[in-house]
C-alpha positions in Angstrom: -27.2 84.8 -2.6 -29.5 86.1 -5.4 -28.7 86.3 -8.9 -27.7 89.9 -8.9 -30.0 91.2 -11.5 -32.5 93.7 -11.2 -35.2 94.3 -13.7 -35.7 97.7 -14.9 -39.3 98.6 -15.4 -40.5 98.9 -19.2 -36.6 97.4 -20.7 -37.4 94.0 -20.1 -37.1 93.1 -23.6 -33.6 95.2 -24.3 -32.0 93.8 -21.6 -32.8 90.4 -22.4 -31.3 91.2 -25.6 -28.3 92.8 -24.2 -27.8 89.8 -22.0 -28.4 87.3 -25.2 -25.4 89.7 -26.8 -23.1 89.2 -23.2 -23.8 85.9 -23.2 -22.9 84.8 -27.0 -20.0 87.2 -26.6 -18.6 85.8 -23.5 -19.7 82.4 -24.1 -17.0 82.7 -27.8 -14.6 84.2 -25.6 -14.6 81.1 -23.1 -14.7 78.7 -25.5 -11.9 80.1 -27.6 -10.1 79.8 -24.7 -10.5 76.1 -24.0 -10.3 75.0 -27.7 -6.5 77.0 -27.6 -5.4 75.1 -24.5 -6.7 72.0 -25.8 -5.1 72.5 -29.1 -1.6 73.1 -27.1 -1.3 69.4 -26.6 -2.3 68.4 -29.9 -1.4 64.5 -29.8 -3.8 64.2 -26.6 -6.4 65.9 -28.3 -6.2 63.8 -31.3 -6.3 60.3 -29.4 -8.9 61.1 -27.3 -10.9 62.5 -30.2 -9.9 58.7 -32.3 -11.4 57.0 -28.7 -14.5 59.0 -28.9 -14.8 58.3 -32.7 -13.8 54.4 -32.0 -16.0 54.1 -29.2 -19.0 55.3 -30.8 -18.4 53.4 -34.1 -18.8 50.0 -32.0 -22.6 50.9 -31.7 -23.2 51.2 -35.5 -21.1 48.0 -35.8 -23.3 46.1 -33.4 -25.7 47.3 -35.6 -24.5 46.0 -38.5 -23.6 42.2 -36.7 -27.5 42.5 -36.2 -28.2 42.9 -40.0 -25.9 39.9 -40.5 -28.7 37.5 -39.2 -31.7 39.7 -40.3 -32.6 41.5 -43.6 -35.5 43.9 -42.1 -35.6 45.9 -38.0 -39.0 46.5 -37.6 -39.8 46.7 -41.5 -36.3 49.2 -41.8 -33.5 48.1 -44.0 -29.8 48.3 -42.8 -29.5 51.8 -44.7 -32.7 53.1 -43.0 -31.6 52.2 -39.5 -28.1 53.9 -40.6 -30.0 57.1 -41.4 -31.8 57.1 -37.7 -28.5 56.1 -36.4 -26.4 59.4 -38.4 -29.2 61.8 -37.8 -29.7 61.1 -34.6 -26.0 61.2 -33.3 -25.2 64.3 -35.7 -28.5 66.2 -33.1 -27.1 65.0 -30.5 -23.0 65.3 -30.9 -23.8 69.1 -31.0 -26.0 69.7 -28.6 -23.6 67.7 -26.3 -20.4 69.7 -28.1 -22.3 73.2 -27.3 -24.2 72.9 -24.1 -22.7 69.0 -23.1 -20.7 71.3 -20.2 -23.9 72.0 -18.4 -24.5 69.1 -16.9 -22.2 69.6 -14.3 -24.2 72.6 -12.4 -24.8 70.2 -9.8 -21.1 70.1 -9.0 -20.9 73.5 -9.1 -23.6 74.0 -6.5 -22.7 71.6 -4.2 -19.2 72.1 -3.7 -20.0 76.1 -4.0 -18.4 77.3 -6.8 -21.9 78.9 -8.7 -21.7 82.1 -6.6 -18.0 82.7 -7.8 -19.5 82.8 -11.5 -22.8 84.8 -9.8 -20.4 87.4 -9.3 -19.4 87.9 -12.8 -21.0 90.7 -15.1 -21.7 87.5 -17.8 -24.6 85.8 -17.6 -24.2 82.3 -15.8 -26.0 79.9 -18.5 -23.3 80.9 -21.1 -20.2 80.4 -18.6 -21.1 76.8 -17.4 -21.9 75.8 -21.2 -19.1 76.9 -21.9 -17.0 75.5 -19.3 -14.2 73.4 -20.0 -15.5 72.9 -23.9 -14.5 69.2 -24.7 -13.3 69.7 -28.7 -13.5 65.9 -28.7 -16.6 65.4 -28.5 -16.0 66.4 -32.4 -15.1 62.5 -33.0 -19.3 61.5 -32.4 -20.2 63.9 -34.3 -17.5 62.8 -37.4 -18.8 59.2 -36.9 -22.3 60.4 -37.2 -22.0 62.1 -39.8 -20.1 59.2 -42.2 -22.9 56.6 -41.2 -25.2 59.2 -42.4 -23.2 59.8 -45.7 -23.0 56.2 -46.1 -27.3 55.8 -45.5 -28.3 58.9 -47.9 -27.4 57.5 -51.1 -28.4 53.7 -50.1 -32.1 54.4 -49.0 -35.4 54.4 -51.4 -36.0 58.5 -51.0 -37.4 59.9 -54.4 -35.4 63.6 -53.7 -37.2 66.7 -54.1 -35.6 69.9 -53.0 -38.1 69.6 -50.3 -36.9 66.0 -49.2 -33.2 67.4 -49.3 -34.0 70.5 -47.3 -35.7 68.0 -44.7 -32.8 66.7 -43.8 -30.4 69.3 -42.6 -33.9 70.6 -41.1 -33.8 67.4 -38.7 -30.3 67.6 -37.9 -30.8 71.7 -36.8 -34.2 71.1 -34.9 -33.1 67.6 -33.3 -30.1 69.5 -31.8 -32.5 72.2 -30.4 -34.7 69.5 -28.7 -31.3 67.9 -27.3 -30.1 71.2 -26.3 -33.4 72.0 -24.3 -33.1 68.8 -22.5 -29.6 69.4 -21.6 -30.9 72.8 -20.2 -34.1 71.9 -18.4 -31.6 68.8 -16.7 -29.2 71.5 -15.7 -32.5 73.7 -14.1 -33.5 70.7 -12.8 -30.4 70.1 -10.9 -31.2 73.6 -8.8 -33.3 71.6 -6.8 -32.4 68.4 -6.8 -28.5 68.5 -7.0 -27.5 65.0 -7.6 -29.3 64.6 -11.0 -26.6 64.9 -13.8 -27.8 61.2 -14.0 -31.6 61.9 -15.0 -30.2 63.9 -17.6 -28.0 61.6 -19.0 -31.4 58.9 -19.3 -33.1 61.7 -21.3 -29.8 62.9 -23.5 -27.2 59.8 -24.2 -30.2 57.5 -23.5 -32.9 59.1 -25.8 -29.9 58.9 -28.3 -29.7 55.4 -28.1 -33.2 55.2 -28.3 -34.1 57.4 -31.4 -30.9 55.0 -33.2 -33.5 52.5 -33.9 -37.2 52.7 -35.9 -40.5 53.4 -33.6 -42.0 50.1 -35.0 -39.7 48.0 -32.3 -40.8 49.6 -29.8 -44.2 48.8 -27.3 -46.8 51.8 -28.3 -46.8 53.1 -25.0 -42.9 54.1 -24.8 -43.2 55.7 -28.3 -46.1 58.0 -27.1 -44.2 59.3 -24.3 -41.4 59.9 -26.6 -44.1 61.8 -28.4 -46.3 63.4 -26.3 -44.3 63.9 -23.0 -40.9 64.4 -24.0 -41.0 64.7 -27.7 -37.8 63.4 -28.6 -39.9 61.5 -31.6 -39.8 64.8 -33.1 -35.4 64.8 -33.8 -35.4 61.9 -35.8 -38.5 59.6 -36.0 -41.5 61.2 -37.1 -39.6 63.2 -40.1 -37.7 59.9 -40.8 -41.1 57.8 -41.6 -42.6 60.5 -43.9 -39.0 60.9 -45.7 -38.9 56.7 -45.8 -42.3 56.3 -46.5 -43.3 54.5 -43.3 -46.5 54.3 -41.9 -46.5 56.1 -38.6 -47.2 53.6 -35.6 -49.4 55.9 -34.1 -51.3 56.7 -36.4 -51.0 60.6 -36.4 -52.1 62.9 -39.2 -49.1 63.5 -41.5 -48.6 67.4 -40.7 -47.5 66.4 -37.7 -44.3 65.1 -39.2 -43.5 68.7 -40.1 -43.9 70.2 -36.5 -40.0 69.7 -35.9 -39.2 73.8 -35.6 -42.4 74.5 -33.6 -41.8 71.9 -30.8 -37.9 72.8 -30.7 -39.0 76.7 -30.2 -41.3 75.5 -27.3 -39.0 73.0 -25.9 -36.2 76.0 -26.0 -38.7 78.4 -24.6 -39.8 76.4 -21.6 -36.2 75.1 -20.6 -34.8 79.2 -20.5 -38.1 79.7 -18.5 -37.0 76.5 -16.4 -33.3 77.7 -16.1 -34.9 81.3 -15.2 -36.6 80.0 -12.4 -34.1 77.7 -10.6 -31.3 80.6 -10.9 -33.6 82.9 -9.3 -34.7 80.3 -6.8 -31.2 79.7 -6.0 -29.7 80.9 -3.0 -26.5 79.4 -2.3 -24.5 76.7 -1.0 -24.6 78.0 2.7 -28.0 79.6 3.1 
């Protein structure tokens, strides 16, 4: 089954922008939907939310048993590790609370259901983000952001409007990164349909990763972070020129400030990713 689409010769460019418009639409509709039958049972969503919050605190309070024994991680201070620990988790709490749905595509295609949603006039990308929108996942993002509230006025930052501005910056571009790597996972799954847990290494696991400074990690793992999937760029390399770290590998400082331009690629080449594998896709049975 193909994706139903044609493209009309010369309106490429309005009906990509029509679909964008669909898709937004449809995707508010669906999860309006799902936040309204969650809400109905209101003491379930609140202790599951409380689990998420609790269960996500427990890494910032290993974290903390650490600094019981230590003063310095890697030349970062307790508050300094807190503010790679809030940005990071606030990046990717709503990258996961926004697109965290589409990681089960593989489901859907094994078991069938993708040419039910093929037959809708919406565009696919915003039904299965939007499917079955977990409002708990609300609870990481809270915890995230109280760690990072906690850091901000506890680390050695002489603020400049600039220095304020970069941190909102991070936590808008690092959820852009996330949310391409959620999509090209989901793109990837087209092909190989058993690889929700790939995802999950480059998502939950670059999370944990991007938690702790660069410095305590071997050269080589913090280049690929760089240079193959530049996850360095949600937290780490703004983080050292906002802490006044040296940078490990030694890169000029403008690269520090390349945040927005390798989220707009990173979103560019996962839609051109998804693109591909929905086009390539031909259902369950052919």
């Amino acid at each position: 089954m193909a994706n139903g689409r044609t493209a009309v010769p010369g309106r490429d460019g309005r009906g990509r922008t029509a679909e964008a418009v669909r898709g937004l639409a449809a995707y508010g509709l669906i999860v309006r939907m799902w936040v309204r039958s969650t809400l109905a049972y209101r003491t379930s969503f609140v202790m599951m939310t409380v689990g998420s919050f609790a269960a996500n605190g427990l890494d910032f309070v290993a974290i903390m048993l650490m600094f019981s024994q230590i003063e310095a991680l890697g030349g970062f201070t307790l508050p300094e590790v807190a503010f790679l620990y809030g940005t990071s988790g606030i990046a990717l709490g709503l990258a996961d609370l926004l697109l965290g749905s589409i990681e089960g595509l593989g489901r859907r295609i094994r078991d069938g259901t993708l040419d039910t949603l093929l037959l809708r006039p919406v565009p696919v990308f915003a039904q299965i983000a939007a499917d079955r929108f977990a409002l708990r996942r609300v609870g990481r993002i809270t915890q995230a952001l109280l760690v990072l509230g906690w850091a901000l006025p506890r680390i050695e930052v002489d603020w400049t409007v600039g220095r304020v501005l970069m941190v909102p910056m991070m936590a808008v571009c690092g959820t852009a990164i996330f949310a391409a790597v959620f999509t090209a996972g989901a793109a990837f799954q087209f092909w190989a349909q058993d690889a929700a847990e790939v995802q999950n290494s480059f998502t939950y696991g670059g999370n944990a990763l991007l938690q702790y400074p660069p410095t305590v990690f071997a050269k080589e793992l913090v280049r690929g972070v760089t240079y193959l999937v530049p996850l360095a760029f949600v937290n780490w390399l703004p983080a050292l020129r906002l802490l006044g770290h040296p940078d490990p590998l030694g890169l000029p400082g403008w690269v520090d400030f390349l945040g927005p331009v390798v989220a707009s690629l990173m979103c560019a080449g996962a839609g051109l990713a998804w693109r591909l594998g929905l086009r390539g896709y031909r259902s369950t049975g052919s």
